[in-house]
N, C-alpha and C positions, 0 to 999 in steps of 0.2 A: 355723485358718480362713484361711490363707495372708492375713491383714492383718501392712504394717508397720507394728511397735511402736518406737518412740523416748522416751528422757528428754527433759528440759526445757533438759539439758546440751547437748546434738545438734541439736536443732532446734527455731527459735522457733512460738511458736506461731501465729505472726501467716502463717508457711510454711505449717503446717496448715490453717490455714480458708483459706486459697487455691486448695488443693490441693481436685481435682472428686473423689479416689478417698478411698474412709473409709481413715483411715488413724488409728491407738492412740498415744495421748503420755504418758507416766505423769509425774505430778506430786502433789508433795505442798499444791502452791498452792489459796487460796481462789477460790472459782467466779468466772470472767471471762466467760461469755454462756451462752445456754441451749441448748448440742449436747451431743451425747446424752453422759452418764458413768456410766463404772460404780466405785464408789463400796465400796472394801474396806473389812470395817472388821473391828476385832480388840478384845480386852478391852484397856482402856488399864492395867491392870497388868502384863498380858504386855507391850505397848508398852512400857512405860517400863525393865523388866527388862531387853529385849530392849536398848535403846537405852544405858542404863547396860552392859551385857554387849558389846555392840562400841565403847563409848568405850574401856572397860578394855582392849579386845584391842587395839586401834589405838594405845593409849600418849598420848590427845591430851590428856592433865592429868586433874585430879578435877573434875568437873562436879555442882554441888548439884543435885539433879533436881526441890526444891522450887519451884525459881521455874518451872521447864516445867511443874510440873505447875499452878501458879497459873496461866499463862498467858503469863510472861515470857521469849516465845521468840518468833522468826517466826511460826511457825505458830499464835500464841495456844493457848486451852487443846482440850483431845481432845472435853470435851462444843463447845464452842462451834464447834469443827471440823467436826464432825460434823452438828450443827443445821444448819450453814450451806451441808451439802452434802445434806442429808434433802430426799428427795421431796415432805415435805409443805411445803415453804418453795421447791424447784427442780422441777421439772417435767422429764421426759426423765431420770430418774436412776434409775438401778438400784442398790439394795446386796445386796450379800453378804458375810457372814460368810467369818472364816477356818474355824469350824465346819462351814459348809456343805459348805464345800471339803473340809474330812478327811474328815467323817464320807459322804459320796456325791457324790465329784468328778463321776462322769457324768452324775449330777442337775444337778448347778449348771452343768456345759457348755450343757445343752441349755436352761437356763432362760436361760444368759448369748447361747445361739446365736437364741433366740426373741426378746431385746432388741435384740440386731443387727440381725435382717432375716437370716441367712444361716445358711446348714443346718451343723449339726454333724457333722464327721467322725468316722467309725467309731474308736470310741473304745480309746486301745492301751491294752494292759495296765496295770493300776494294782497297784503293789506295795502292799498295804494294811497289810505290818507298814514298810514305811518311811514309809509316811502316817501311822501310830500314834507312831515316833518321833520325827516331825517336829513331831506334836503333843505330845508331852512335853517336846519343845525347849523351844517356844512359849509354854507354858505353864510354863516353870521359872522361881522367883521368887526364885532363892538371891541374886539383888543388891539385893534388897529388905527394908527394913526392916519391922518393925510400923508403924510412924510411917507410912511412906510411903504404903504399903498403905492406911491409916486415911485420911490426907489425898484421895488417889485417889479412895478409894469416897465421902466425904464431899461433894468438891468434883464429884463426874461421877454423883452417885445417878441423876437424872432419864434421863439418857441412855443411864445403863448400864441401870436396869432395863429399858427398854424394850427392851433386845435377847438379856434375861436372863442380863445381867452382874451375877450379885447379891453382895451383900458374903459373902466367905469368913470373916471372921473377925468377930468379939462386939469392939465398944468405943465409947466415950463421946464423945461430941464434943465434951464439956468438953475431952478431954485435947488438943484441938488449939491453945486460943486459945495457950501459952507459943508453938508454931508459928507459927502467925500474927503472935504481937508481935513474933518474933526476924527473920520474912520482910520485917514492915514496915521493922524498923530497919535492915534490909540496904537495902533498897529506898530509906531515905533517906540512906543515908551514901553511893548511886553515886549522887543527885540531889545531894549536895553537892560529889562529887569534880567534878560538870562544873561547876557554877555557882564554882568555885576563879577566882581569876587565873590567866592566862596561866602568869605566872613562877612560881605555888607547883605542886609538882610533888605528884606521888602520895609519893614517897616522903619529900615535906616535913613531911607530917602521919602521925601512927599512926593508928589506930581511937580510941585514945581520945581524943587531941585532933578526930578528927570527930565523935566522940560528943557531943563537950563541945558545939562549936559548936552542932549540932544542938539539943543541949536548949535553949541560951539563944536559939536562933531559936522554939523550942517555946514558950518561956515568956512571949515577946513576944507569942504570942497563944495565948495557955493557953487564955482563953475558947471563943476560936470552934472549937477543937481538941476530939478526942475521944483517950481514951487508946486503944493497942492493946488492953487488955480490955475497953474499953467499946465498940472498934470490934469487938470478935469477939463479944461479947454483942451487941451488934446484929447482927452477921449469920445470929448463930445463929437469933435472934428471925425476922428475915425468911424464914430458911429453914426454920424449923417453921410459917411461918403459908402456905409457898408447898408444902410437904407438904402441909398441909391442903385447900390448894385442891385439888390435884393427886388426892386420897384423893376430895375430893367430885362431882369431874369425873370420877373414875374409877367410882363407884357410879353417878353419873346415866347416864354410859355404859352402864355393865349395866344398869341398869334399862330405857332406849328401845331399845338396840343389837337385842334381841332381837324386838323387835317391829314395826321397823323394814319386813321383810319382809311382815308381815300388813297392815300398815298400807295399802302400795300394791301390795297383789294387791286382788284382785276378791274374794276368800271375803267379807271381811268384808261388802261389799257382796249377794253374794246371799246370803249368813245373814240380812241388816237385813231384803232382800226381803222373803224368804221366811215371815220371822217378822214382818212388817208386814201379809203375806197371811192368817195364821193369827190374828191378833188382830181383823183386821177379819171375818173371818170367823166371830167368837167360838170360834175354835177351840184359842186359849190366854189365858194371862193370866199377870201376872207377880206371885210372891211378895212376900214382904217384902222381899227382898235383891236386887231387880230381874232372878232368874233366870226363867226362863221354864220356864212347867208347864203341862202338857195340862189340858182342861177348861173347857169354857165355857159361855154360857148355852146352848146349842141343844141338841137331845136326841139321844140317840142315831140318829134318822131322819133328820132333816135332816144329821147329820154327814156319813152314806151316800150323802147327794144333793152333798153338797160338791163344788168341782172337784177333780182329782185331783191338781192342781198344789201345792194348798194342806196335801196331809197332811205330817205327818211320814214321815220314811223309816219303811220296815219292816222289822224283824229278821229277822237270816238267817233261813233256812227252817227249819233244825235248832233253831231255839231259839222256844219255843213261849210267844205270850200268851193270856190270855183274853179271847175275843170281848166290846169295847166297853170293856176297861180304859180309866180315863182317866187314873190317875195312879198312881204306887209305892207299892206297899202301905208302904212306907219312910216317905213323906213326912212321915207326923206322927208318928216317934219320936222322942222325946227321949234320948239317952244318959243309960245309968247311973251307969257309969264314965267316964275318960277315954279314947279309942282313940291309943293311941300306933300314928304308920304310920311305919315303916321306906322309902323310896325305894331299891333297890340299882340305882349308876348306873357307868358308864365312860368312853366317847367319845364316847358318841351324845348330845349336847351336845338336839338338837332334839327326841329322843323324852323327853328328861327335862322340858322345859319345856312340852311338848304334859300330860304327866302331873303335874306342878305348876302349872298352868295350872286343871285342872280341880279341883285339891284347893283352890283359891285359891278357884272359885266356889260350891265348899261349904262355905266357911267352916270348913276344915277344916284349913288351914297353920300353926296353934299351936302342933300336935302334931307336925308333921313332922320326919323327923329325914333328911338325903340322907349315904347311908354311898357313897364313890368310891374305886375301887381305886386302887393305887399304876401309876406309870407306866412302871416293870420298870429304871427306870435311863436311857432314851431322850428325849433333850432333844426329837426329835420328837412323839413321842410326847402329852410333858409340854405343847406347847404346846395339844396339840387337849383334853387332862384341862385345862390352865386353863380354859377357855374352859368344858369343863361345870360345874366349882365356878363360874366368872362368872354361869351362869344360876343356881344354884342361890341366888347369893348376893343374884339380884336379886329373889328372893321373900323374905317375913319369915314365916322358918319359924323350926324350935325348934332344929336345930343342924343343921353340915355336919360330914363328919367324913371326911375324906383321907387315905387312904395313903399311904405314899411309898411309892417304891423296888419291889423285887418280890414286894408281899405276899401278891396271889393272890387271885383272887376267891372261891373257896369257903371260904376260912379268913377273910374279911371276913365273909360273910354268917355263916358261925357264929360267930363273936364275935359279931358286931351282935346277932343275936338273943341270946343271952346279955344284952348292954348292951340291950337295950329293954325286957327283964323287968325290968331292975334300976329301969325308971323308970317301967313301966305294968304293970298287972294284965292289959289287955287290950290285945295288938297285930297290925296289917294289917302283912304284908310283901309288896311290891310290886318288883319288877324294871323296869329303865326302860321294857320294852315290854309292859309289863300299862295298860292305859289303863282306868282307873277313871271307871265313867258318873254320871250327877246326883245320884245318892242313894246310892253308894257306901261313904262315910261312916258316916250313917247305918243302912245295910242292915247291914255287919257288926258293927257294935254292938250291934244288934237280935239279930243271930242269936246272938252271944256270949254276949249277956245268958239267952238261952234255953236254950244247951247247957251254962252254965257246972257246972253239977250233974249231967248227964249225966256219969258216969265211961269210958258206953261211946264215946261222939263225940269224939276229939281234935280237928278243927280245921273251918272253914268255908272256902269254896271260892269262888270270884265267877264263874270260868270256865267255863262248863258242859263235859260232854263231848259232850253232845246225842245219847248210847246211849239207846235204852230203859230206863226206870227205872221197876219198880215199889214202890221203898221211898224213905223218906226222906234214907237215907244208902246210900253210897256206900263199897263194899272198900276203894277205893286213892287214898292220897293225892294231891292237883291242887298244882302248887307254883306256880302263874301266878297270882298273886291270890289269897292265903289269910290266915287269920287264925285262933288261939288265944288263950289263956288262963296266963296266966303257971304256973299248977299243971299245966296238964296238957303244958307244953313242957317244964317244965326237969326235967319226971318221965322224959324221955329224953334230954332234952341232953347230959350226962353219957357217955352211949352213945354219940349223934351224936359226941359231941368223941372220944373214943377210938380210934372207926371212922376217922375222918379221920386221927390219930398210926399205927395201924397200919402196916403196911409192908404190900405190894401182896398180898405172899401170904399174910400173918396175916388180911387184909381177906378176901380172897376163899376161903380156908378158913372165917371165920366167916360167911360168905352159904352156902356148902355145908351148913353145919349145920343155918343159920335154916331154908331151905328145906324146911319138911316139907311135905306133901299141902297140907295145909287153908291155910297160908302162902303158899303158889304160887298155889295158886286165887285168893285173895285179890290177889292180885297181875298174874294175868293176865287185868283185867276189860275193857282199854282194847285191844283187835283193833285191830291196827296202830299200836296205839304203848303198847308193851310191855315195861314196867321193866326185866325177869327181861334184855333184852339188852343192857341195862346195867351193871345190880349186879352182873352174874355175869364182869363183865371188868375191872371198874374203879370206883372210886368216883368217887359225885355226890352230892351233900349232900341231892338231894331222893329220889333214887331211895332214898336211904339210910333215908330220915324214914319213906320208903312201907314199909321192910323192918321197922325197931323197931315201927312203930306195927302192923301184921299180926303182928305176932307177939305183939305184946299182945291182939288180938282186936279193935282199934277201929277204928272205922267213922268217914267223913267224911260231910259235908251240904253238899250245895250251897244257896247261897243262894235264896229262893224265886222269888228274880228274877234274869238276868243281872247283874252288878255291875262285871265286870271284860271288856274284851276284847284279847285278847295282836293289838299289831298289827308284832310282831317280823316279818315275812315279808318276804322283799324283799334288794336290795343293801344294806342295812345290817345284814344279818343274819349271824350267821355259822353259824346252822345252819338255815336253811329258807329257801330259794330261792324264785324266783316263780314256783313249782308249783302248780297248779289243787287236788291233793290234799290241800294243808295247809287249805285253804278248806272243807272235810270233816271230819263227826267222826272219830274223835274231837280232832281239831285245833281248827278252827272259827277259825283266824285271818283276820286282815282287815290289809286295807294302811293306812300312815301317814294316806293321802289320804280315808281313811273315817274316819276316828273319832272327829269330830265330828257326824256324821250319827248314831252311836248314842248321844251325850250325854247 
């Protein structure tokens, strides 16, 4: 960006703020006034490696790196370094990671060029296997002990997590206080070399004649004194009770963080409206659970005469009620069973909580289970997956359950379902963009409980396809909102699992086979969105469900009511755009911004 850069060696800095043009000072110094800085920062184990690694090359003695890392240096300690240069304490401060930098330097130029005020130059070639080795420099810790290591992560926890610096290695923080009592004893034998007379020199005394002195200054005031283990058990104490806080401030965060947004938008506001104009109207009223239900005193004539401002919205056109319904044929079932519901979740942090939100107000989060892919290896990546286990964690559901690494999203959801039979007779599997309406819950229980002895119906559907239908069930499996029956899933699971180990061309020779006449039929009941151009190239775990279960002859049901609506469509989608034709059967999706209007 043609600015000059200077150390602190070259030019004071009292030259710099004089100077009218920006001009860059690198320093390792704590903050002196509030102009702008950008503020590197790196894992303080590679620091200290790094730092031990050019003592050694330099020849400048052996340097104990435990008192740097306590803090007994210029610079104090690397957490308190860093606190005192953090944004949320200075104002005007940029950080960035050394990560940032390897893993997409032209990213962080133009983030670093947006902090400036001044446009970034076309950016020259970036060798990226000499950026990989530069990061394995960086990160080399052969001068580092376990010890050291341990101390580091123990004494910098708070500030490393924060930038997802997390401990590489398993240990006890018992093992540090010997550490501690040896750092304090060092620390008091230079507090006695100075307090010495003039005339006794360093080399008048050993270590153990300061030792000695030391104790019998120690024991002249034993009392008021604490030992080095009672000082490290006290520390330890403070800092598991400052974890604690730290843990309960961090939950309270997820819990308001998320809602933050709702709270000072206007929805909430015209929902209170609108359902303030429907109660006065007698045109709703509220449960036991303070949700809101169609139905009030007035009759069906006077409803017609109502203003029109005051109805509820009305379902797409494709999905049909009956004239003067006023409430879910659902509302007053009681479950048989328990409905275990499966959540399958990834990045989309908003659309999971939009969908735990409403499982919340059916009193239905007991049972939930949120299954989240792994994040393929990518610390970026990892950062946007925290944040969806954050929301998931700020509901009290029944487990979360995270991948790491690159496990894959179809080989999630078939395990999971395996693991949800193992823990319900009957279970809802849900995908983050299946948005489950007010009686959800209950509806597929209802229906489960009805099909359970039917051997010809494998599963229940929430999402309509909104075709023509004149039978109760339906050829081809719907995987946006469905639910089963432990007996009649893991009577092809087995199969599913197979299908999926197959190799591409053992897969698609056994879809060659499956395919007889009456199988295909079965299969091509959905005009314009049509399995057979899927199974026949490649596997997907649901096109797959749709092939075993046709071939067994069994038929699906939709629920008697909408239950479910996919509102996957959109920029966060990664297979259906904001095309007018997905808003059409057999699609019938809806955007983010509606799917409270069909609750």
């Amino acid at each position: 960006m043609d600015l000059p850069v200077s150390s602190v060696s070259e030019i004071t800095y009292s030259e710099i703020t004089q100077s009218k043009d920006l001009h860059v000072v690198e320093t390792h110094d704590e903050p002196q006034d509030k102009a702008k800085a950008i503020y590197l920062i790196r894992d303080p184990r590679d620091v200290i490696a790094s730092a031990r690694r050019d003592t050694n090359t330099q020849d400048t003695g052996e340097i104990d790196y435990r008192d740097v890392i306590l803090g007994n240096s210029p610079f104090g300690s690397w957490a308190d370094h860093v606190k005192n240069w953090s944004p949320t304490y200075r104002a005007n401060t940029l950080f960035l990671t050394c990560e940032e930098l390897l893993e997409d330097l032209p990213a962080a130029m133009e983030k670093l060029a947006g902090f400036l005020g001044r446009e970034s130059k076309p950016a020259k070639s970036v060798d990226q296997t000499a950026l990989e080795e530069l990061g394995a420099e960086l990160s080399s810790h052969a001068y580092l002990t376990p010890e050291i290591i341990t101390l580091i992560e123990v004494l910098n926890a708070e500030q490393m997590a924060k930038f997802g610096y997390l401990p590489r290695t398993a240990h006890k923080r018992s093992n540090l206080i010997p550490v501690i009592q040896e750092l304090s004893n060092r620390l008091k034998i230079a507090h006695m070399e100075r307090a010495l007379p003039g005339e006794t020199t360093k080399a008048d005394l050993t270590s153990t004649d300061m030792l000695a002195r030391m104790k019998r200054a120690e024991a002249d005031a034993a009392r008021a004194r604490m030992s080095g283990a009672e000082l490290a058990a006290e520390l330890e104490s403070l800092k598991s009770e400052l974890d604690r806080a730290h843990r309960r401030l961090g939950q309270l965060h997820s819990v308001l963080a998320p809602r933050w947004k709702n709270i000072f938008s206007l929805k909430p506001l015209r929902f209170v409206m609108r359902m303030r104009g429907l109660v006065k109207s007698g045109h709703l009223k509220f449960d036991e659970h303070g949700i809101p239900v169609e139905g009030g005193h007035q009759n069906h004539d006077s409803q017609h005469a109502a203003d029109e401002t005051t109805k509820l919205p009305a379902a797409p056109e494709n999905i049909q009620r009956k004239n003067g319904q006023t409430a879910s044929f659902y509302a007053g079932w009681t479950p048989e069973k328990p409905l275990g519901i499966a959540v399958f979740a990834f990045d989309r942090a908003q659309n999971l909580e939009a969908v735990l939100e409403s499982l919340k107000l059916q009193d239905a989060l007991s049972t939930v289970h949120v299954f989240i892919d792994g994040d393929q290896g990518r610390p970026a990546k990892r950062q946007i997956i925290d944040r969806t286990e954050e929301i998931a964690r700020s509901y009290d559901i029944a487990g979360i359950h995270r991948q790491r690494g690159n496990f894959g999203f179809r080989k999630m959801m078939i395990l999971s379902i395996k693991r949800m039979f193992e823990m319900y007779e009957h279970a809802l599997f849900l995908e983050d963009d299946c948005f489950p309406t007010r009686y959800a819950a209950k509806g597929f229980s209802c229906e489960l409980s009805a099909i359970e002895k039917d051997d010809g119906i494998f599963s229940v559907y929430g999402h309509h396809f909104g075709l023509e239908q004149n039978e109760e069930s339906f050829p081809r499996f719907q995987g946006w909102g469905w639910a089963t029956t432990r007996d009649k899933m893991m009577s092809i699971w087995p199969d599913l699992r197979d299908c999926y180990m197959m190799s591409e061309d053992d897969y698609l020779n056994f879809v060659n086979r499956a395919l007889t006449p009456d199988v295909e039929a079965r299969l091509r009941a959905t005009p314009g969105r049509d399995p057979l151009n899927t199974i026949t190239n490649f596997f997907a775990w649901d096109e797959t469900v749709a092939l075993l279960t046709a071939m067994r002859g069994m038929s699906h049901r939709p629920s008697r009511e909408r239950l479910i609506y996919n509102f996957g469509m959109g920029h966060s989608s990664t297979h259906f755009g904001a095309n007018p034709v997905f808003r059409a059967p057999p699609f019938n999706m809806i955007t983010p911004d509606e799917i409270w209007d069909h609750f």
